[in-house]
Structure formats: structure tokens, C-alpha cells
C-alpha positions as CSV (number, residue, x, y, z in Angstrom):
1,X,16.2,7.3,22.3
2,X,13.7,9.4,20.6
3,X,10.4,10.4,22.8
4,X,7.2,9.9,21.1
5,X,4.5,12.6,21.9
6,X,1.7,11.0,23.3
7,X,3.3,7.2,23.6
8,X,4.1,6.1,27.5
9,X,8.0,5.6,27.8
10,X,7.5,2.2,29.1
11,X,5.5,1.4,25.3
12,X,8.4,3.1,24.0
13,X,10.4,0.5,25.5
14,X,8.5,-2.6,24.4
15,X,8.5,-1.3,21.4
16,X,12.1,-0.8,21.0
17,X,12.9,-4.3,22.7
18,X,10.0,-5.9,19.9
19,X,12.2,-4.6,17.2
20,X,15.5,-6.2,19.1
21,X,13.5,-9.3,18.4
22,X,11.8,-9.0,15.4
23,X,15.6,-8.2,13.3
24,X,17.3,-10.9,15.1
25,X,16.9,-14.3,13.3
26,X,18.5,-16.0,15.8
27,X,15.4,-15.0,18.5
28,X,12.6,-16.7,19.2
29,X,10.7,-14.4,17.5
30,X,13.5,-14.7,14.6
31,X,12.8,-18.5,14.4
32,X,8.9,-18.4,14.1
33,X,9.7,-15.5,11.0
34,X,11.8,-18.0,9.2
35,X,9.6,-21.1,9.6
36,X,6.8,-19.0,8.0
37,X,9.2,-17.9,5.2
38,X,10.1,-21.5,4.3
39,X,6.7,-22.6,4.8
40,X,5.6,-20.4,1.8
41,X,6.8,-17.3,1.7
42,X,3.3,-15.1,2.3
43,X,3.2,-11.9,3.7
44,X,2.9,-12.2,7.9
45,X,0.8,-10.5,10.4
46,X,3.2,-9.7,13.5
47,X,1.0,-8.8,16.5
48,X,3.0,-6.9,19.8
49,X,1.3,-6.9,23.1
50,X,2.3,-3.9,25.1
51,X,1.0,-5.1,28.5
52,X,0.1,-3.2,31.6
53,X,4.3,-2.5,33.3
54,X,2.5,-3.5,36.5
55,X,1.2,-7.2,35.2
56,X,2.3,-9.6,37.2
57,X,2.9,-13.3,35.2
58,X,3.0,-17.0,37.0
59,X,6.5,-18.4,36.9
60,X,8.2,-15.5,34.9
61,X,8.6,-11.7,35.6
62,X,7.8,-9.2,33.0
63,X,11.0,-8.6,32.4
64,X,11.9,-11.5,31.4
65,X,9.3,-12.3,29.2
66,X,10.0,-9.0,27.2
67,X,13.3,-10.1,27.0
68,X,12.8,-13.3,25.6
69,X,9.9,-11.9,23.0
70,X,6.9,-13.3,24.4
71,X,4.6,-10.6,24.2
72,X,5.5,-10.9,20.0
73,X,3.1,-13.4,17.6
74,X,3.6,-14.1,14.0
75,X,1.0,-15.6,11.2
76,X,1.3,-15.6,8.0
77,X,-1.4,-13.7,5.9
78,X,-2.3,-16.3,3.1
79,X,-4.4,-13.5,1.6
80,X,-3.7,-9.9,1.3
81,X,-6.9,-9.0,1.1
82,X,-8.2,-10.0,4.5
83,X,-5.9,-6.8,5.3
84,X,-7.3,-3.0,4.9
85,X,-3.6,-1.7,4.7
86,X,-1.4,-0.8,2.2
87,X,1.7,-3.9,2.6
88,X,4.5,-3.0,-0.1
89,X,6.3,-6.6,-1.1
90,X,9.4,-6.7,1.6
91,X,7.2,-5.2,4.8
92,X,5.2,-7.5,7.2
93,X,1.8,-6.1,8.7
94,X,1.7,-5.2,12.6
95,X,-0.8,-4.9,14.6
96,X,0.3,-3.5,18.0
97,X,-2.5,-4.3,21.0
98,X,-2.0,-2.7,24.7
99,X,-3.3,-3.8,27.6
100,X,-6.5,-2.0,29.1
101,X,-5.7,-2.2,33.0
102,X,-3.7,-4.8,35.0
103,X,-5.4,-8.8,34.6
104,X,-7.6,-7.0,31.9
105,X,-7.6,-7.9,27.6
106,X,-6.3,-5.8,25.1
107,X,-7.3,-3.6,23.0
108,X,-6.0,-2.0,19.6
109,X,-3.3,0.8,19.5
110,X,-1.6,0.9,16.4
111,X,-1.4,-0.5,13.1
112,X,1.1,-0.6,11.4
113,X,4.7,-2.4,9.0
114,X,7.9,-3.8,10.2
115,X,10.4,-2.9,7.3
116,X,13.2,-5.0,8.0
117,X,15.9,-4.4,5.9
118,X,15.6,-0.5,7.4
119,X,15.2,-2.2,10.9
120,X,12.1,0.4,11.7
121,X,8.2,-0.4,13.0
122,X,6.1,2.4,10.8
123,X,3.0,2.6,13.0
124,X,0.1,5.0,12.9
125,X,-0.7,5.0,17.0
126,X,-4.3,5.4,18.1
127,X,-4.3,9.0,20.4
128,X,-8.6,8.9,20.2
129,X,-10.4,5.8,18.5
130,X,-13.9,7.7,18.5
131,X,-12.3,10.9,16.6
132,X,-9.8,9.0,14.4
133,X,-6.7,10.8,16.0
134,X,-3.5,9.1,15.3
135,X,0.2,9.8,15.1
136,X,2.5,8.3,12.2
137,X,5.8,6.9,13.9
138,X,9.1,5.6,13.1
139,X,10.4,3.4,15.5
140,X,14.0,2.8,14.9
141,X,16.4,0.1,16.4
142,X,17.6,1.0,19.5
143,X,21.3,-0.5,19.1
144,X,21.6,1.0,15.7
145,X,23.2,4.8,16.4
146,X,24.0,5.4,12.7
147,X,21.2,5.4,10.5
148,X,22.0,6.5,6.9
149,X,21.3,10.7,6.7
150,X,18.6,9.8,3.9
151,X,16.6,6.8,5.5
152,X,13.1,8.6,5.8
153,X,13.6,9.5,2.1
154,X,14.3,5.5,1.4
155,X,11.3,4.5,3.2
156,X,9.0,7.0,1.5
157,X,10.2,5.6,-2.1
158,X,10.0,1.9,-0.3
159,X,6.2,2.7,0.8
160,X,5.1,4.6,-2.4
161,X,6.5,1.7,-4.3
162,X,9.0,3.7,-6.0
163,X,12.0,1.3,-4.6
164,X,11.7,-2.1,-3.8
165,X,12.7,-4.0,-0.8
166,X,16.1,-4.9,-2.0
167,X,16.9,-1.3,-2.8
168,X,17.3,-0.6,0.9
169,X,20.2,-0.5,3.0
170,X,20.3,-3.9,5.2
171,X,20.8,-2.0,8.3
172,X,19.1,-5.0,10.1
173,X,22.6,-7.2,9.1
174,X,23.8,-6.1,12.0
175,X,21.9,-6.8,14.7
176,X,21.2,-10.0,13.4
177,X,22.9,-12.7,15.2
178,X,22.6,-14.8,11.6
179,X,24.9,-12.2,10.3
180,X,26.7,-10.7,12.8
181,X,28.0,-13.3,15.2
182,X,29.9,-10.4,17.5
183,X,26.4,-9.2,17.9
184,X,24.6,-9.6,21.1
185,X,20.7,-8.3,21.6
186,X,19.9,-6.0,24.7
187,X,17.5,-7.3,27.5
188,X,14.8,-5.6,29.0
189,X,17.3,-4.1,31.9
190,X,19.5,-2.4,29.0
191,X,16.6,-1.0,26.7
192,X,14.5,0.8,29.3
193,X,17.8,2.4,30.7
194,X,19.2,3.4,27.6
């Protein structure tokens, strides 16, 4: 697992496990993605809480409701303009929100796209709100150990519109249950000792 300056490892984590949901159709984050696909096909807003690792829930551990992609909301985005970000036809917009103490709201921490057929979040995290300090990161699917040797060129061309969507590799086929049916997605237990 790559370490990201800056970034907690247990956000690292969340993050890691948000992606494990977000490629897998068969999820239940999967399942609200394709009803908003069918529904009319509009760009969506994917929104991942990264809560405090010592909030305590009512009837479910944390754990467990990382595991099962709870802390993940999809919307679809009717119109692109209501969003100040570049979204290249293929990528979804994400906005990733963390937790400001234990029992407290959140508060913006990245922005960002999911590319899917690449399997990667592409989020610029927030170091310093006040003095616009962010780091650009590439958040790359934890179960997948071979990414093509040119996959940061491919998403350059994919975000400067210079390839489409389709010209990626689908390296999200397999770790897709739809696809891959001898696939089965990590829990929480297995991503934050990997």
C-alpha cells in the first residue's frame, strides 16, 4: 500500500475500502451507482465520509459499517454546472468529508473523480483550507497488484481529454463481482492490515 504524505493511515484505509465499493457493482454502493445509471445516465456526485476511527455507532461497529460501504453516498448531478470542477465524460465527482472530532459533523477534505474503468480516486486533499495547500493523489485499488506500467500516462490523456473513457484499460473488471464471479471484496479487517 502506498503512504500518502500528510493523509492519516486510517483515511488511507477508508479510502482504499471506498474504492473496494465503489468498483464492485455487486455492493451496496454498486447498486445505488447502477440505479442512477438507468435512471438517466447523468454524471454523479459520490460523497465518502472518513469518520473519526474512534466513533462509536448504535447497533453496528465501525468496522462493519466500513465494510458494508455506509460511510459512501451517491446523487446524480442533473447539471454539470452546479459543479466548479473539471468532470471528463466517464469520471464521477467526489467529494470526500472527514469527521472533525468524535460525535462532531464533517467538514471538507478533498475533492476530487472516481475513474472507474482505471479503478483510482484522483483527489486533491486539503493540507491548509486558509492557505489553499493541497496534495494531488492517486488512490489505487488495493486488491489490484498489477496496474499497467503506463496508467498515470492513461489518466493524464483521460483528464486532458485527449482519450476517452473507453480508451482505458477496465482494470475495475476484475474486482467487480458482475464480472468476475471468483472475485471476493476485502473487509475492513483485511484492508487496514494489508
Amino acid at each position: 500500500m502506498l503512504t500518502l504524505l500528510g493523509i492519516p493511515r486510517f483515511e488511507q484505509y477508508v479510502l482504499n475500502m471506498a474504492l473496494v465499493h465503489l468498483c464492485d457493482r455487486e455492493s451496496h454502493v454498486g447498486y445505488l451507482t447502477r440505479q442512477l445509471n438507468a435512471t438517466d445516465g447523468s454524471v454523479q456526485k459520490i460523497t465518502i465520509y472518513l469518520p473519526h476511527p474512534e466513533q462509536q455507532y448504535d447497533g453496528m461497529t465501525l468496522e462493519a459499517g466500513l465494510t458494508q460501504g455506509y460511510n459512501i453516498e451517491v446523487e446524480a448531478i442533473l447539471d454539470r454546472s452546479q459543479i466548479c470542477y473539471g468532470i471528463p465524460n466517464g469520471a464521477q465527482f467526489v467529494r470526500v468529508l472527514r469527521q472533525k472530532g468524535i460525535d462532531q459533523g464533517f467538514q471538507l477534505a478533498a475533492i476530487g473523480l472516481f475513474i472507474r474503468p482505471l479503478a483510482i480516486l484522483k483527489l486533491d486533499m486539503i493540507l491548509n483550507i486558509e492557505a489553499a495547500e493541497y496534495q494531488t493523489i492517486a488512490v489505487r485499488h488495493p486488491v489490484i497488484r498489477d496496474y499497467p506500467s503506463d496508467w498515470e500516462q492513461k489518466l493524464n490523456q483521460f483528464l486532458q481529454r485527449e482519450i476517452a473513457s473507453e480508451a482505458l484499460p477496465n482494470l475495475a473488471g476484475y474486482v467487480d463481482r458482475a464480472m468476475n464471479s471468483d472475485y471476493t471484496p476485502p473487509n475492513w479487517a483485511q484492508i487496514s492490515k494489508a
